[in-house]
Structure formats: C-alpha cells, structure tokens
C-alpha positions as CSV (number, residue, x, y, z in Angstrom):
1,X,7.3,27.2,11.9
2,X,4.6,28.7,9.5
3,X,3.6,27.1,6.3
4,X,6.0,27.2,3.4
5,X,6.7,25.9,0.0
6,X,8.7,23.0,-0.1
7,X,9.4,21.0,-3.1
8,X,6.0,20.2,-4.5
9,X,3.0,22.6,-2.6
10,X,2.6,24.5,0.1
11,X,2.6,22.9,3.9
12,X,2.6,23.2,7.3
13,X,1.2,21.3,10.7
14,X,-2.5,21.5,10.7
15,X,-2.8,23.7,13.8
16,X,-1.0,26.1,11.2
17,X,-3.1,25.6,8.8
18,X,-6.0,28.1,10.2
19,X,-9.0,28.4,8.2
20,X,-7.8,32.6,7.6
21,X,-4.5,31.1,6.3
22,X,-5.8,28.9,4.1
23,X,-8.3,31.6,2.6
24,X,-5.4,34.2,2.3
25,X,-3.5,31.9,0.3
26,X,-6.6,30.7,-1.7
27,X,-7.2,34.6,-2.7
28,X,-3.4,34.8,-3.5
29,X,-3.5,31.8,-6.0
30,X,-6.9,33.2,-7.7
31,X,-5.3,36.4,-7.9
32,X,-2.6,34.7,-9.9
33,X,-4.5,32.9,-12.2
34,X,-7.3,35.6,-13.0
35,X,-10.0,32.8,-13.8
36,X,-13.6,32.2,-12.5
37,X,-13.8,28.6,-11.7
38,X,-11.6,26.3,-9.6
39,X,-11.1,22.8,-9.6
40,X,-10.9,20.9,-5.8
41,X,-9.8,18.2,-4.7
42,X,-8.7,15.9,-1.3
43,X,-6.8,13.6,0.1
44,X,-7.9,11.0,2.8
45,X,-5.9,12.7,6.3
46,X,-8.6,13.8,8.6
47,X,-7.9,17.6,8.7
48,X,-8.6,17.4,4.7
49,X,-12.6,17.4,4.3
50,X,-12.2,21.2,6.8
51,X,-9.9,22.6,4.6
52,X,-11.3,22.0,1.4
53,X,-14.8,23.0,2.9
54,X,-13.1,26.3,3.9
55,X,-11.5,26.9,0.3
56,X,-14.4,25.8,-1.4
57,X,-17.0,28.2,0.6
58,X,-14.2,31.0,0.5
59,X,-14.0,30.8,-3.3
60,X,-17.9,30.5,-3.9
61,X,-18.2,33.9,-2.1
62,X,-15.6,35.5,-4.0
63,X,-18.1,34.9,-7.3
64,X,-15.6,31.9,-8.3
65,X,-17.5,28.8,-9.8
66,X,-16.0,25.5,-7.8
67,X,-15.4,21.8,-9.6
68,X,-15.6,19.6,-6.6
69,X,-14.2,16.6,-7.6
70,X,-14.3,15.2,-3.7
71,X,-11.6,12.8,-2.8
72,X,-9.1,11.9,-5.5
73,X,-5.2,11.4,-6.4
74,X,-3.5,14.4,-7.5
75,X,-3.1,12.7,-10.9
76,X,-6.7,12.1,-11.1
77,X,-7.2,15.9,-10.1
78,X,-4.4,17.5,-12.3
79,X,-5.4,15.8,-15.2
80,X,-9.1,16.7,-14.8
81,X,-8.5,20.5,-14.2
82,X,-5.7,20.7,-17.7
83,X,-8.4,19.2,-19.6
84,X,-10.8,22.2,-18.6
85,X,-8.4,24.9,-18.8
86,X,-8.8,25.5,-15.1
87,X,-6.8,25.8,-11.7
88,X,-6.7,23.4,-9.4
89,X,-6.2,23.0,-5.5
90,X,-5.3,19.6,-4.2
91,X,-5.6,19.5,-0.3
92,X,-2.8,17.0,0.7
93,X,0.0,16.6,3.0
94,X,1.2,14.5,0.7
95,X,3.5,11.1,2.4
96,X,4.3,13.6,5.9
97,X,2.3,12.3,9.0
98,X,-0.9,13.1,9.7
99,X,-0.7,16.0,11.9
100,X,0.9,17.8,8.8
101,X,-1.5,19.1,5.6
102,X,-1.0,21.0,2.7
103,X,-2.1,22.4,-1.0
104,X,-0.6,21.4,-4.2
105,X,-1.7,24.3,-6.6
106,X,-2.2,23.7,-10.0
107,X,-2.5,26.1,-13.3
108,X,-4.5,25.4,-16.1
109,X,-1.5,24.2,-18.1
110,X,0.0,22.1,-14.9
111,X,1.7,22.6,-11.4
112,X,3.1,25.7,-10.8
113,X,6.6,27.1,-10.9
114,X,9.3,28.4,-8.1
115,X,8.4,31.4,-10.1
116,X,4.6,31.2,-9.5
117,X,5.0,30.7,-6.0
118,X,7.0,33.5,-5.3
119,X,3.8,35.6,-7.0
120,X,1.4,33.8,-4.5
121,X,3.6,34.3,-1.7
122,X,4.2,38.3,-2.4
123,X,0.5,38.4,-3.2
124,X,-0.2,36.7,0.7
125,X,2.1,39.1,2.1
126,X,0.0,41.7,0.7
127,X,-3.3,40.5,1.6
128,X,-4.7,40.9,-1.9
129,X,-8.3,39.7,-2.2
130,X,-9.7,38.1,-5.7
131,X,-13.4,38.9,-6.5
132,X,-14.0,37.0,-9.8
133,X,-17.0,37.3,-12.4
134,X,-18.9,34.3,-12.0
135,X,-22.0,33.3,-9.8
136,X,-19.8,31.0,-7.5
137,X,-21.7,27.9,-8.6
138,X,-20.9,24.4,-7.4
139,X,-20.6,21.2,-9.6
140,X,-19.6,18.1,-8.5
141,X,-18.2,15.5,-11.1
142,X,-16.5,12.4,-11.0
143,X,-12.9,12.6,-12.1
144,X,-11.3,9.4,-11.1
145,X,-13.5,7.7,-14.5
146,X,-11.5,9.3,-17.1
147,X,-8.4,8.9,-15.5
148,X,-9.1,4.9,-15.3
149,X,-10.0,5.2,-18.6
150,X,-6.9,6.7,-19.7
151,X,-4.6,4.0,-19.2
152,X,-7.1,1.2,-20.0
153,X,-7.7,2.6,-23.7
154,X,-3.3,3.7,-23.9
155,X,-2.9,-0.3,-22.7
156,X,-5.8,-2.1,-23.9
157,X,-7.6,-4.7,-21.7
158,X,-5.3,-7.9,-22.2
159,X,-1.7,-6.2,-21.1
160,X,-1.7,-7.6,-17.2
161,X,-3.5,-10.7,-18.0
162,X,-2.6,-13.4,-16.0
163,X,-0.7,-11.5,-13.6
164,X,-1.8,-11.3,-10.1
165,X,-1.5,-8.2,-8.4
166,X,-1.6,-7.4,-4.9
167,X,-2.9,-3.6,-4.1
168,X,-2.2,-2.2,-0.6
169,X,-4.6,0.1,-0.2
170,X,-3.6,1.7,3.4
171,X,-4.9,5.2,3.5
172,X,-4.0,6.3,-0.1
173,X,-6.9,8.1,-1.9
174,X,-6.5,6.2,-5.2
175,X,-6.8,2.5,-3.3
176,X,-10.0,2.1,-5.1
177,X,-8.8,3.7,-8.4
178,X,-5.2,1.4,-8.4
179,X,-7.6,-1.6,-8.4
180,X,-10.1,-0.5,-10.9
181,X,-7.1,0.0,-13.2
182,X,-5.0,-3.2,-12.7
183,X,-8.2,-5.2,-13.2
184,X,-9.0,-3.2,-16.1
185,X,-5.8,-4.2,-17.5
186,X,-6.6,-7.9,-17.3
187,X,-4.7,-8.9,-14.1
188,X,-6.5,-10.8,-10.7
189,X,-5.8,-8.2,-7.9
190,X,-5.4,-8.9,-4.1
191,X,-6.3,-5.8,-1.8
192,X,-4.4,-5.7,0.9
193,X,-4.6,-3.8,4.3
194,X,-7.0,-1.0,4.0
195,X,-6.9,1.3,6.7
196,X,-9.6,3.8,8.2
197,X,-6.5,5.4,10.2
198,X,-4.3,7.8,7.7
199,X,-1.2,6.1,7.5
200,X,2.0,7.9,5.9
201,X,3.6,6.0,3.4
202,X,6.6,7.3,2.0
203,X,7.4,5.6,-1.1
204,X,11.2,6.8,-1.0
205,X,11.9,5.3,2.3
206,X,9.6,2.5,3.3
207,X,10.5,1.3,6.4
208,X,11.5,-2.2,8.1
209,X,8.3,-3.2,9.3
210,X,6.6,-2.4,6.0
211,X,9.0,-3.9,3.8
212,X,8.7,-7.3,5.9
213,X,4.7,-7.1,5.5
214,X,4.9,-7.0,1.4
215,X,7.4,-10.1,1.7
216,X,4.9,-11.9,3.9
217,X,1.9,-10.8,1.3
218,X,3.9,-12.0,-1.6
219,X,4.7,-15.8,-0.1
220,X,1.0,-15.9,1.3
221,X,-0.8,-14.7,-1.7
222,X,1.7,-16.0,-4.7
223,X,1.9,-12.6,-6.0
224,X,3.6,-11.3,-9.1
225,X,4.1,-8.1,-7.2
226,X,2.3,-5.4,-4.6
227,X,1.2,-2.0,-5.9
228,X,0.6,1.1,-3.8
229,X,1.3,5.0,-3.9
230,X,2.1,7.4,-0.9
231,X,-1.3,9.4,0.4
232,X,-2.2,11.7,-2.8
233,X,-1.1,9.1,-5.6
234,X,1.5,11.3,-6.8
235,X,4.4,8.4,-6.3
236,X,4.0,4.7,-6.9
237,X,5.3,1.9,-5.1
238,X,5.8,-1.5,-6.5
239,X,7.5,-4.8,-6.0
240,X,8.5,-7.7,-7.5
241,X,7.6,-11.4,-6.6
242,X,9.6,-11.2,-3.8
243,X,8.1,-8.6,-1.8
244,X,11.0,-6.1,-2.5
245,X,10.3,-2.8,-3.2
246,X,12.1,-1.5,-6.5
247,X,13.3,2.2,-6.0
248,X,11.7,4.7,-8.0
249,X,14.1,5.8,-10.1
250,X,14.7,3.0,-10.9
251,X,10.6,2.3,-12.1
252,X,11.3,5.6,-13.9
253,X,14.1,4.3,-16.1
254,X,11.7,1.2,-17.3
255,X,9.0,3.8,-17.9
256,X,11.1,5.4,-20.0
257,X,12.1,3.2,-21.7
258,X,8.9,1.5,-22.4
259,X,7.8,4.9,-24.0
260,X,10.5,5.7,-26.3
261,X,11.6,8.5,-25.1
262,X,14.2,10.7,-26.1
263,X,15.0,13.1,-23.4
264,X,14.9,12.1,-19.8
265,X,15.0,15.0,-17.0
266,X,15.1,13.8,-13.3
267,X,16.7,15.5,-10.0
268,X,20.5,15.0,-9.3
269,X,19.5,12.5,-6.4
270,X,18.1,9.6,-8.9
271,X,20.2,6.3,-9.6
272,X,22.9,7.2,-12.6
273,X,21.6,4.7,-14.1
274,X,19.9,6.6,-16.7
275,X,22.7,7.7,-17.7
276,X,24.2,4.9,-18.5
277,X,22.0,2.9,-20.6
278,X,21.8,4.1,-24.7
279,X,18.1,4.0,-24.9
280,X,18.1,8.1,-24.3
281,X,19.7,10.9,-26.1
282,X,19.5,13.3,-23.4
283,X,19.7,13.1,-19.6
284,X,19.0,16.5,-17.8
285,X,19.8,16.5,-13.7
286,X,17.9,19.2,-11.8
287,X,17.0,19.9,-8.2
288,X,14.6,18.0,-6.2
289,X,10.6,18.6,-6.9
290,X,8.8,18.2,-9.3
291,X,8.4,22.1,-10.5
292,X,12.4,22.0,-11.5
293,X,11.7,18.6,-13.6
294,X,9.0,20.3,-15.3
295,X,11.3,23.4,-15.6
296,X,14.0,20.8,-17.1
297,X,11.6,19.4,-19.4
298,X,11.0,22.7,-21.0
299,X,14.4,22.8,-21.8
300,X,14.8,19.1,-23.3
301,X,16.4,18.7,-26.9
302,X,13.5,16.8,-27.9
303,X,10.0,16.3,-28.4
304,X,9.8,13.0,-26.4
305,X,10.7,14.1,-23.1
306,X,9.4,12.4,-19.8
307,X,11.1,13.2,-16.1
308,X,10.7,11.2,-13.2
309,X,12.1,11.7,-9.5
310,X,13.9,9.2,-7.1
311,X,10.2,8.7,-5.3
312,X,9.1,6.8,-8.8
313,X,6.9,10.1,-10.2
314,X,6.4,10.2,-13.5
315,X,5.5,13.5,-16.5
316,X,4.5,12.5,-19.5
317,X,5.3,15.7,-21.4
318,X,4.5,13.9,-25.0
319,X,1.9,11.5,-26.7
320,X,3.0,8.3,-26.5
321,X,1.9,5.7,-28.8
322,X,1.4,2.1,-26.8
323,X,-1.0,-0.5,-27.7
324,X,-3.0,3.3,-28.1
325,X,-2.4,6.6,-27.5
326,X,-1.3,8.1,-24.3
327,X,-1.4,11.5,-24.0
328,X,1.0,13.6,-22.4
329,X,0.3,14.5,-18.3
330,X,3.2,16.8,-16.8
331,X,2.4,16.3,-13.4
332,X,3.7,13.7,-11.1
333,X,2.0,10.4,-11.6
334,X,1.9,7.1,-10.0
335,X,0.2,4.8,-12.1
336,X,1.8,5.0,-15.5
337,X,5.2,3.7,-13.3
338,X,3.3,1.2,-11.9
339,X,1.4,-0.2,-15.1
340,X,4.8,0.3,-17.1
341,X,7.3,-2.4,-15.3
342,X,4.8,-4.9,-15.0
343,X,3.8,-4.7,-19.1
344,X,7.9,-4.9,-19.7
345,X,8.1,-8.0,-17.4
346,X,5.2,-9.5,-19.4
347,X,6.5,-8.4,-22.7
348,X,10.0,-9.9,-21.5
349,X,8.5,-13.2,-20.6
350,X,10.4,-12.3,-17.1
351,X,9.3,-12.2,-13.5
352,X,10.1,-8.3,-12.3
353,X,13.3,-9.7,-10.2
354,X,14.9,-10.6,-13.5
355,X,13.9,-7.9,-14.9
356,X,15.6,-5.6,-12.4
357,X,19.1,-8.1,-12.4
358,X,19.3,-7.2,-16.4
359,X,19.9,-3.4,-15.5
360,X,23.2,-1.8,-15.3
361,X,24.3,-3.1,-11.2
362,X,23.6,1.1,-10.0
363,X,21.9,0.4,-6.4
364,X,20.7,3.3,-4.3
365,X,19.5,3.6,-1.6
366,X,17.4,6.1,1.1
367,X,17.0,7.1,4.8
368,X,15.5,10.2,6.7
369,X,16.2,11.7,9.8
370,X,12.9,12.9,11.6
371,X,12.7,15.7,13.8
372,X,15.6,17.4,13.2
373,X,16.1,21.3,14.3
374,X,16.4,22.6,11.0
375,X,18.7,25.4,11.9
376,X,21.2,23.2,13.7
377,X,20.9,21.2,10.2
378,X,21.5,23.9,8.1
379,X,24.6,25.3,9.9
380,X,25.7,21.8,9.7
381,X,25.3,21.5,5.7
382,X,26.7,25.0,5.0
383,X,29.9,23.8,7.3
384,X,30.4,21.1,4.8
385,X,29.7,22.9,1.9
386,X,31.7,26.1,2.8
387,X,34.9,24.3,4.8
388,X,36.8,21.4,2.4
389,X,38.7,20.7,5.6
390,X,35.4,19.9,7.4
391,X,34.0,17.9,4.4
392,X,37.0,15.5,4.1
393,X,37.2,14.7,7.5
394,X,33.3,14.5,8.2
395,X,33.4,11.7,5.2
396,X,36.5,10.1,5.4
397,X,35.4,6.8,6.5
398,X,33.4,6.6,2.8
399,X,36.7,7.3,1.1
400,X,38.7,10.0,-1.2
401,X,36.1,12.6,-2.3
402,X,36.5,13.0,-6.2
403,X,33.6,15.5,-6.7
404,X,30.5,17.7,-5.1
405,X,27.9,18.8,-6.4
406,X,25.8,21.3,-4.8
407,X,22.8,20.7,-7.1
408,X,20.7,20.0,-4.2
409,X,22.2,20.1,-1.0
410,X,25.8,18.0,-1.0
411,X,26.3,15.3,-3.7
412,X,29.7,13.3,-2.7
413,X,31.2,11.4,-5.5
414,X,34.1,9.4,-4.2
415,X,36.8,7.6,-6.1
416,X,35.9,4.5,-5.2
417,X,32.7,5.3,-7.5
418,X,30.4,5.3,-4.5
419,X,27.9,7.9,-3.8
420,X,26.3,9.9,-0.7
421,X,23.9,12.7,-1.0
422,X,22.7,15.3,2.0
423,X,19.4,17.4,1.6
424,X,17.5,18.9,4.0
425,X,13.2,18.2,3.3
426,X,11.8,21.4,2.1
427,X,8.4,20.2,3.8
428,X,9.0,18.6,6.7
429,X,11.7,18.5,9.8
430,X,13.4,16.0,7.9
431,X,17.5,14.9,6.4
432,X,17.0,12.9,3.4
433,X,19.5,10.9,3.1
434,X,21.1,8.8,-0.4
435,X,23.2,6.8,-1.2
436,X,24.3,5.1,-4.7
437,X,27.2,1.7,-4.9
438,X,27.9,-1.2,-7.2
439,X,26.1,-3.4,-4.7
440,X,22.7,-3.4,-2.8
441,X,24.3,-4.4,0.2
442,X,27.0,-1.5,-0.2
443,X,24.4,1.5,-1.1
444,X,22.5,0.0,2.2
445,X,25.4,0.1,4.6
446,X,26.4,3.5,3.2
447,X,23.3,4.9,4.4
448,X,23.3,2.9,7.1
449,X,26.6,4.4,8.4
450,X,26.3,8.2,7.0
451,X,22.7,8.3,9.2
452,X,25.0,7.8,12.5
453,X,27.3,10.4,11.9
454,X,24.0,13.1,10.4
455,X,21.7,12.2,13.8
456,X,25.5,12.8,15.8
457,X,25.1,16.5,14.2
458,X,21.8,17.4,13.8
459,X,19.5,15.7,16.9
C-alpha cells in the first residue's frame, strides 16, 4: 500500500518511501507554505539519516534555506521551527516498527490540518514543483538546549528533588534530552537499557515483556518511577514505584490539572474520567490524532485550553504560570506529561500509586491487532456499524448495548457502564482496540476477550 496520511504525518514502509516520493511530497508541502527556509529534523530508525539527506539536498536545490537541527524529538523540533516562523519536516515513523518511516509536517504556527493535507496531497497528484527565493543555505543549530531549558526555567531547579528517576532510553531520540531534563529538575536519574537497535515502543500498548522489565527496574533500582517516550518523543510513558505504567490519558488529566486549565479537548477514545472530575469547565471529544485536538482546541470556550490523547500527548495551547512561565506548545509533547505527575506526587507528599487510587475508579485499557488486511477489517467495521442485528450479536457476551458512537470507528457504551471501542490505525495494518470498566482487572479482560473475537474476523 502507498504512503498515506494517517492520524499524525504522512507514512508508509520504507521500500515505499523512494527518494522521488519523498521529494514529490517535499515540493508539495513547500508549495503550501510559500516560505524560503525549512526546518529538519530526525528520528533514530535507520532509514531516517537517507531521507532527511534526500529532503534536505532536494530543498537546498529548489533555492530553499535548510535549519538542520539533526536528530531530535518532535517536541524539540516543532517548538524550534514556531519560534522562527518556519515549516518544519520531522522524519519519523513515529512508535510503528522499523521497516515503516514517515514525515510529520509542521507549519510555522504548528502541525498541519486534515485540511492542509488534502492541499499537499492534491498538490503531489499534480506534480507541482516549488522554486523558492533564497540561496539554499544550510545552518545547523542545536535545538534540543532551548527546549531543556523550557521546562527547567517553567519548574525551577528544586521541583524533582529527591526523587529518583529511572529513564529508559531504548531507541527514543530524546533519551539524552529526558535525562538532561529530570536532572535539571533536581531528581537522581537511572538510565536504563539504551539500545543501538531501533526498538518500537508504543506507549499506548506496552507489551508483557516490557511491562515486566520496568517492574524488575523499579525493585532493583528503588525507583520512584521510569520515564520514557515512543521513538520521536511525541508521547510519554511513565510509571509509578511499582513499575506499572499509568495510561496516558490518564497522565493528561493530572497535567491538566496541574495547569489550571479551563477547557480540556481529547479524542473520544480517552478515559471519561475527565469528564468527571470538576476541575474543568469544558470537555471537548474529537477523533483520534492530534490535528482534530488541535482543531477542537480552536473551538474551546476558553482561553486556558490544553488537549491530550489516550497515548499521554500533551498541547499547551496557553501560558501557563508554574513556579514560571510556561508558554504555550500545540503540538504533541511528552515531557510536560512526564514532569507534571511527578511534581503533583511531590506536591501531594504521595508516591504516584496513591496518587493514581485518589482518581475517580475509570480504568481503560488497550490492545492492537498487527497485520491485519485492512480491507477484510473495514468490511468488518462497516458490518457493525451499518447492521444493529450484527452489532448486538457480535457483542453480546459484553452486555446490553445502551449507545454508539461513531466518533472514531465504533464506541460501545453498554448498560452495565462498561466500555469497548474499535478503530482501525490510520498508519499502520493495525485494530486498535479499548476498553474502559470500574475495575483494572475488568477494562483488562474486556480487551482481553473483544481481541478474540476481532483476530476471529479480521486475520
């Protein structure tokens, strides 16, 4: 299958990913954006360095100045690029394996819209070729510094202190930054298990054997929680003392509320529990990616609006005022849900665990299944979505449907109060899969159990 947008960037497999591709869709962007310099940046998956060679050199000869900020998180990149008023191209595949690649594309005032990629995609159809005014100049800067520097002025240098951190570096491109931050912060950090090989973490859906390793870290080390991010930094993942990985959403909701904000925005497949606590005025449910947050966050009621997604990325889309400013970044982010719990914990006097038990009892869960054939799977959705026949029966063992919502993909609400949500990847061969009970345990075995019946259809 060629490269396509999915929900945040363009991607494809690598041996798609041709160096004319990539050029067409760099002159389609340029085209788009009408400016003279871009900034660049890269991820740590072997096919990155030849792509971003191959958009660098093909937008140099097309008399367009390139910012090569060299290998970087997203964040990092995004927030570099805003400050100059300039595009940006991240070269990342993002969490997908290895043999998968991609570009996130980035305006001068943030990530791009559905909108916008319908222009760049009607402008690659038509083979349009940007020749810009400039001398196609190349700068190299370094702009992981003022992103460090961000949160250690917002935070100040005491707010970790005495916390000890563990960082798992694996193959994220911000392994070095995470730890430059969390000891800037005043806390003793542990790296754990870096990694030459690119490894995909996905933060939404860490797997068994993963999980058990940051439980065995935590008892070896006497750690007050791990901190990582998938392979571009754009979502975190943290635990608490335990080892146990705290769902992102949920890392949203303490952001939030950390910040003050007024208006939350976050996809339809994120824990309801922002919408039960009082802390915000305004909850806004949009589809999944990060362009229809930012979209819902244009919309918000007020001036203090942040959005977050189920995989723990975080907009700022105001200045915040913390132990010092913190100004606004609408782009997804890992660090600022990362930093965020661990200052509440230390504010509350309480390990994260205790933290987590004085929520509102909303558990979720997540699962995938790989390798699907995406045209089986999307006959199989529409059949639910299309045939109420087909839909009670296919989830009758969860209970008496009481709602759907079709959002993003099928949402099930069932009497019972219990949740189970269906959505095909827009990036990958992939079934996402979530779940959302009273109990960990339930939100777990309702995955658990809804996987079966989804690989029964769709492998």
């Amino acid at each position: 299958m060629a490269p396509k947008f999915g929900s945040s960037g363009l991607r494809g497999l690598v041996t798609e990913l041709t160096d004319e591709l990539v050029a067409d869709y760099l002159h389609a962007f340029l085209s788009s954006t009408g400016h003279n310099t871009l900034y660049l940046g890269r991820d740590l998956r072997p096919s990155s360095p030849h792509i971003a060679k191959v958009i660098l050199e093909t937008a140099r000869a097309s008399r367009v100045d390139v910012v090569d900020c060299g290998a970087l998180g997203t964040p990092a990149l995004a927030l570099a690029s805003m400050s100059a008023k300039a595009p940006a191209i991240m070269v990342t595949g993002s969490h997908i394996p290895a043999d998968r690649n991609g570009l996130k594309f980035y305006l001068p005032d943030g990530e791009v819209s559905k909108e916008d990629e319908l222009a760049i995609n009607e402008a690659y159809v038509a083979q349009i070729r940007y020749c810009g005014t400039a001398s196609g100049t190349l700068h190299k800067i370094d702009a992981e510094t003022p992103y460090i520097a961000r949160y250690l002025e917002a935070f100040g240098a005491s707010a970790l202190k005495g916390l000890k951190i563990g960082v798992y570096r694996h193959s994220s491109v911000a392994r070095d930054t995470m730890e430059a931050v969390i000891r800037g912060l005043g806390a003793e950090v542990v790296p754990l298990a870096n990694s030459d090989t690119f490894i995909p973490v996905d933060t939404e859906a860490v797997d068994p054997e993963t999980r058990e390793k940051l439980r065995g870290w935590c008892q070896e080390n006497g750690l007050d929680a791990i901190a990582s991010t998938d392979g571009d930094a754009d979502r975190p993942m943290l635990t608490d003392e335990t080892g146990k990985v705290i769902p992102g959403d949920i890392l949203g909701v303490l952001t939030a509320r950390l910040l003050a904000a007024k208006s939350v925005v976050t996809p339809v497949s994120s824990n309801d529990m922002v919408r039960c606590l009082p802390d915000f005025e305004e909850v806004i449910l949009t589809r999944i990616g990060s362009p229809f947050v930012i979209a819902g966050m244009g919309e918000a009621a007020n001036p203090e609006v942040v959005g977050f997604e189920a995989n723990g990325g975080f907009l700022l889309g105001f200045e915040a005022q913390v132990a010092g400013p913190l100004s606004p970044l609408p782009t997804r982010d890992c660090m600022l849900p990362i930093i965020a719990p661990l200052i509440a914990a230390q504010q509350a006097g309480k390990p994260l665990s205790e933290v987590m038990t004085s929520l509102p009892p909303c558990f979720t869960a997540a699962d995938r299944v790989q390798e699907i054939d995406r045209a089986k799977a999307e006959v199989f959705l529409n059949g639910l979505i299309g045939d109420e026949s087909k839909r009670s029966t296919f989830f009758a063992p969860f209970g008496t449907i009481a709602a759907t919502d079709l959002t993003d993909g099928l949402r099930i609400d069932f009497e019972s109060g219990d949740v189970l949500h269906l959505r095909p990847s827009g990036n990958a061969p992939e079934f996402r899969i979530y779940s959302q009970a009273k109990s960990e345990a339930k939100a777990v075995a309702l995955v658990e159990c809804i996987s079966q019946r989804v690989v029964l259809e769709v492998l």
